[in-house]
N, C-alpha and C positions, 0 to 999 in steps of 0.2 A: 403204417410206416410211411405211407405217400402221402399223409396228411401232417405229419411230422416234419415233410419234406417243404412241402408246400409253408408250412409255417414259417419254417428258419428262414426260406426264401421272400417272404413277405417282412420278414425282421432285417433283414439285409437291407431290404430294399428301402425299409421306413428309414433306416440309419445313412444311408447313403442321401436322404434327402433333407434328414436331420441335419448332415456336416454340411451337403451343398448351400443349405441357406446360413448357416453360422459363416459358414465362408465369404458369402457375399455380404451379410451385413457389417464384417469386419471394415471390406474394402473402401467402406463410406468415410470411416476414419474421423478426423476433425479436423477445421479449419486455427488449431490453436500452434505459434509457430515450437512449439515444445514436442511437435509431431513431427520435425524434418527425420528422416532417414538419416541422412549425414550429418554427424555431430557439427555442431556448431561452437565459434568459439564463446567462452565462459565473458567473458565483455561485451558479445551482442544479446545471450541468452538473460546474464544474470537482472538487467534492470527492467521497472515494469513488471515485477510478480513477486505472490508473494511465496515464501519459503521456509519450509520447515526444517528446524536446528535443533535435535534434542527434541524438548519437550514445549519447544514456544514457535509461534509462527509469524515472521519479519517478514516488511514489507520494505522491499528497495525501489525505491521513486529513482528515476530519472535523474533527479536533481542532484542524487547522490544522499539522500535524506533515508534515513534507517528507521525505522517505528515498528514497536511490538504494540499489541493490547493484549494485555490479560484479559481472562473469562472473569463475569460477577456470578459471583457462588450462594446458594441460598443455605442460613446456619440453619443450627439444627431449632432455634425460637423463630424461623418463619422470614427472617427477616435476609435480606438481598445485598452482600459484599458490593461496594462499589468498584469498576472497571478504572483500571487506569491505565495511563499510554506513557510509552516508554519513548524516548528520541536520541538519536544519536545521527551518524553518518558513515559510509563504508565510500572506501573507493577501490579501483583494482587499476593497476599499475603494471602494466604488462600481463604476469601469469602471478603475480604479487595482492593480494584482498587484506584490507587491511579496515577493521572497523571497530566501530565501541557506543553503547548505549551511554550517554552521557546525562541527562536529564528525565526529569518524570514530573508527570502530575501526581505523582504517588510520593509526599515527603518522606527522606531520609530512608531512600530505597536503594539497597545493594548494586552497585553498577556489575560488581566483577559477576554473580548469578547473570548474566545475560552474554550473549554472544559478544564478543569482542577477541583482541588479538591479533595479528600479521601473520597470514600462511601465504607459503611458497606452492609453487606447480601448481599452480590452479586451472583445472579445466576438467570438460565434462565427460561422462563417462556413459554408456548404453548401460541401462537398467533392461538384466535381461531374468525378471523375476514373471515374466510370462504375462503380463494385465490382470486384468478381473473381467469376469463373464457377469452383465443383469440383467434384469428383462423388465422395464417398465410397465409392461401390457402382455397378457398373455398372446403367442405366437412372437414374440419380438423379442431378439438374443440382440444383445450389445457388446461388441469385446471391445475393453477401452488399452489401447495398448501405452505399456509403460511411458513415460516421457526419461529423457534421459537427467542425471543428476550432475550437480556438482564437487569434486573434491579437492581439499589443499590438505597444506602439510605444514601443523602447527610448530612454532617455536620449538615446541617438548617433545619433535620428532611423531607426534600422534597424529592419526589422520581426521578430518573433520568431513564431515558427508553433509553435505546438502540439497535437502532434497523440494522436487516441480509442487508447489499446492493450487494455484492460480493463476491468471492474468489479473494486474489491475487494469479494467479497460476504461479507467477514468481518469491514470495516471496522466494528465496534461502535463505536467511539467519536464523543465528542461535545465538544461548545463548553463546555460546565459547568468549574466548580471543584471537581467531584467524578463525574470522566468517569465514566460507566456503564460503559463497557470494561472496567473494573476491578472493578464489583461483586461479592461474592461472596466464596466461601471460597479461598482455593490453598493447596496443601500443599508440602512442601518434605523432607528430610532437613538436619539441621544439626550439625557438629560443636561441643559446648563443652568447653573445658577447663579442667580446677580448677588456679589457679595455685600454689594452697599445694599439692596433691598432687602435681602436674605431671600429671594421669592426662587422657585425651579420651575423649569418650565421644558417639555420634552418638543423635541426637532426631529425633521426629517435629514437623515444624513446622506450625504454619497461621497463614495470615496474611488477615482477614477483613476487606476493605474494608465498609464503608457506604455506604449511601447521606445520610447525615447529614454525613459529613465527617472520621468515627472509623474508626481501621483497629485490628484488635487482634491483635497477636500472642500466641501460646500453642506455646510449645516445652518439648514433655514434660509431665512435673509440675513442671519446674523455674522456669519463665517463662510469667508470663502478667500481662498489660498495656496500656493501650487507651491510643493517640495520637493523632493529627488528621493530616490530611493535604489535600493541595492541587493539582490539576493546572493546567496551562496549557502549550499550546501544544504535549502528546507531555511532558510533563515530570512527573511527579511527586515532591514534597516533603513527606518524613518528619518529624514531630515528634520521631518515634526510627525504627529500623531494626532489628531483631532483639534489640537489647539497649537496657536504659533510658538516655536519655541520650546517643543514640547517633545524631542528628540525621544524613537524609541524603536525596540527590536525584537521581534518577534519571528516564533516555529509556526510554518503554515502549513495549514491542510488545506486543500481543494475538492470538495466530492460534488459535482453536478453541480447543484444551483447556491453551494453554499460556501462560503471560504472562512476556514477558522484560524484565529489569528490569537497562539498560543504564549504567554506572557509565564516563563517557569524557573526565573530570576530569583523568585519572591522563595517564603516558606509556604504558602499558600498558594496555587497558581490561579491566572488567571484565564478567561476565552473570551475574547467576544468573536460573534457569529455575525458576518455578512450577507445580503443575499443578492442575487442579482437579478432580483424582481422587488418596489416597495414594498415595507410592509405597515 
């Protein structure tokens, strides 16, 4: 019986040291600001990460620029769906979110299937669904504690939840008419060709935004010319485009060393890729 005793007393004991370390590795916590204690409002939380609505996960930039990407699915003959991006823009307007997927690299794709709409009351709420407990490495417990969500209150009186999935910590961009995102040199290859000769012949390009509002292209020794330019909302608008006189407008992405400049006017869309190293 006093070995019976002795045992429960050594199982108390293991448990009491069990909880004390679960408890202290909680306290580590994260430096993500989806962690404050005190709710924060739904206009400092919602821009800069991305979020999940249903069954799709949006990304809201800074600049006010909306983008999904669907997953590429492999059929059942082996072969790999291609990924496409969705674009639109949201803004919030007080306690007011109002947004809509407008274009895609995917032709003649359903706008209304995707997040859009004007909800009222908007703000965030403590997700108090308790975290999840993992353990990377044996002896090491991780409680990641919930982050809080978003809610508004659709047109149809129905509520819409939206919920923390990420930080983008590459989101550069900004509210301005001359996003920072963009600053800077990008390089390019370009082909020109002489139409009296019929001959082509590829160039090194650069294309230098400002921060004034001037962007200058210089292709080779053969091109070189400074135009104005204008962002809003993930959009940017060329006074020219690679050639003078050559007005054009384009959805931008920014990710580290590469800026993609999305052309989804057409029935076919187009990209060209920048980079901000020659190549």
């Amino acid at each position: 019986m006093k070995k019976s005793k002795k045992t429960l007393r050594q199982i108390i004991a293991l448990m009491a040291i069990a909880f004390t370390t679960i408890s202290l590795t909680a306290c580590g916590g994260s430096d993500d600001d989806g962690d404050k204690d005190d709710l924060i409002a739904a206009s400092e939380y919602l821009p800069g990460k991305e979020w999940t609505i249903g069954n799709e996960t949006y990304s809201f930039y800074k600049n006010h620029l909306l983008v999904c990407e669907s997953s590429a699915n492999v059929t059942t003959g082996g072969l790999t769906s291609q990924a496409y991006l969705y674009f639109g823009t949201w803004q919030l307007d007080g306690n007011r979110l109002t947004a809509a997927i407008t274009s895609s690299t995917q032709p003649n794709f359903d706008a209304s299937k995707f997040f859009h709409g004007t909800y009222s009351n908007v703000h965030t709420e403590k997700d108090t669904s308790g975290g999840t407990i993992s353990s990377d490495k044996p002896g090491s417990i991780t409680i990641t504690e919930p982050k809080p969500y978003i809610v508004g209150t659709g047109t149809d009186g129905k509520s819409c939840y939206i919920y923390y999935h990420k930080n983008m910590t590459e989101d550069k961009t900004d509210e301005t008419i001359h996003d920072g995102a963009l600053h800077g040199t990008w390089y390019n290859k370009v082909q020109l060709t002489d139409t009296k000769k019929g001959t082509a012949k590829t160039y090194e390009a650069k294309m230098i935004f400002n921060a004034d509002g001037t962007v200058q292209f210089v292709i080779g020794d053969v091109i070189d010319f400074t135009t104005t330019y204008e962002t809003k909302n993930g959009t940017v608008t060329l006074g020219s485009y690679i050639l003078k006189d050559n007005p054009a407008s384009f959805i931008y992405l920014q990710y580290g060393p590469v800026v993609s400049l999305y052309d989804v006017s057409q029935t076919r869309y187009t990209c060209d890729r920048w980079y901000n190293t020659p190549q």
